[in-house]
Steps between C-alpha positions, in 0.01 A plus 500: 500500500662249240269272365152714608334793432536593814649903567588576786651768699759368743751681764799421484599558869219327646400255247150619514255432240227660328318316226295755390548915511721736639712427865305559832557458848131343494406119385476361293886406462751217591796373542762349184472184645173456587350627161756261328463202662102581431596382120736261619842636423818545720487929629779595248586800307552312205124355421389876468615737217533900558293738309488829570237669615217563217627215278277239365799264402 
């Protein structure tokens, strides 16, 4: 995410999110909006920057 050193692992269908490893069907994961408005931003595409996977910038 912009503006944190946060990675994260998001789908793009469901707007899941994982902070930290690889995507499960198991917690600990959630939603776009919830994990955004956690650091007080709107739940847009735009405050988070794609890196593929592997990439530390």
């Amino acid at each position: 995410m912009i503006d944190t050193d946060s990675i994260l692992t998001i789908c793009e269908e469901c707007d899941t999110v994982w902070v930290d490893g690889e995507p499960s069907g198991k917690p600990p994961f959630v939603i776009l909006d919830e994990y955004m408005e956690s650091f007080e931003k709107a739940p847009l595409w735009s405050h988070l920057e794609r890196q593929e996977r592997g990439s530390k910038n």
